[in-house]
C-alpha positions as CSV (number, residue, x, y, z in Angstrom):
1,X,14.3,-14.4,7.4
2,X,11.3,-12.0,8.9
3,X,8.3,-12.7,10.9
4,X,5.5,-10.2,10.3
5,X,2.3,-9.9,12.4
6,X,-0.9,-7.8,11.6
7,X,-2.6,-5.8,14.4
8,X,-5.6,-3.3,14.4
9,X,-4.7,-1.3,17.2
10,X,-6.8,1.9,18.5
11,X,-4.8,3.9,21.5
12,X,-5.7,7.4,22.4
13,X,-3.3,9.9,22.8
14,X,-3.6,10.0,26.6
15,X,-2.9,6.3,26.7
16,X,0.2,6.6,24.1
17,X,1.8,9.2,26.2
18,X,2.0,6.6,29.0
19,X,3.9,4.4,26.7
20,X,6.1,7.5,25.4
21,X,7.0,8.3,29.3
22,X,8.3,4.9,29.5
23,X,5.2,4.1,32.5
24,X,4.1,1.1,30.2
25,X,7.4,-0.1,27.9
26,X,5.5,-3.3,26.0
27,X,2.2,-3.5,23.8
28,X,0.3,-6.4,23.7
29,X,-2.4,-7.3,21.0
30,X,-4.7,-9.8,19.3
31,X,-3.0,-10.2,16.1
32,X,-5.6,-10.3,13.5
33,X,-5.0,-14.4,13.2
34,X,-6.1,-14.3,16.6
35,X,-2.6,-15.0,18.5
36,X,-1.6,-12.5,21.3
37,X,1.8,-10.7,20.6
38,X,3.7,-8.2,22.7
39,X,5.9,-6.0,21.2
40,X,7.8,-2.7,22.4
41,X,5.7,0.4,22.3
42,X,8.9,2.4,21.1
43,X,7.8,0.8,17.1
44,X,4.5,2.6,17.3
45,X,6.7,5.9,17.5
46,X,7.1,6.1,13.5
47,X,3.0,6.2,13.5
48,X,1.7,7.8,16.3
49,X,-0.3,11.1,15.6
50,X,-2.0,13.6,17.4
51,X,-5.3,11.3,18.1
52,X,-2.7,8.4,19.1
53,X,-2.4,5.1,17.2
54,X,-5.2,4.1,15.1
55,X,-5.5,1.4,12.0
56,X,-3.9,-1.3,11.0
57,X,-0.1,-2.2,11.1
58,X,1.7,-5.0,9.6
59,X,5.0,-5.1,11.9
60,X,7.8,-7.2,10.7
61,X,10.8,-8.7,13.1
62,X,14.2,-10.3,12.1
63,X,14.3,-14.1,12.6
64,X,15.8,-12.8,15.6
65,X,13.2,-11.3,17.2
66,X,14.2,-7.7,17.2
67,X,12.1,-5.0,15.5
68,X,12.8,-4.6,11.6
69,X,9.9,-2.1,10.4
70,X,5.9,-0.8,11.0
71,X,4.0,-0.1,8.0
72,X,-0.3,0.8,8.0
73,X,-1.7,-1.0,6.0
């Protein structure tokens, strides 16, 4: 079984790269249900471009917890 959570996230490029140099290691969010979620910022690495991480992202976790897949919706 997965658990899936919808964020609309907007991080700059300058902000990502503090994520991608490992100063900042978790994400946290307003999913779009209103509940606050933390995640590791190594999923965003799939959809990060050169402006950073914009849109919205459906992320889905194993029952366990541990990351399964980022999609953009």
């Amino acid at each position: 079984m997965s658990n899936a959570i919808i964020v609309d996230l907007s991080i700059s490029a300058d902000d990502y790269l503090r994520y991608y140099s490992g100063q900042i290691k978790q994400v946290q969010a307003i999913t779009i249900d209103g509940r606050s979620a933390r995640f590791p910022a190594s999923v965003l690495q799939k959809v990060v471009d050169h402006r950073g991480v914009y849109g919205r992202f459906r992320i889905e976790f194993t029952g366990e917890g541990k990351f399964k897949r980022i999609e953009r919706l």
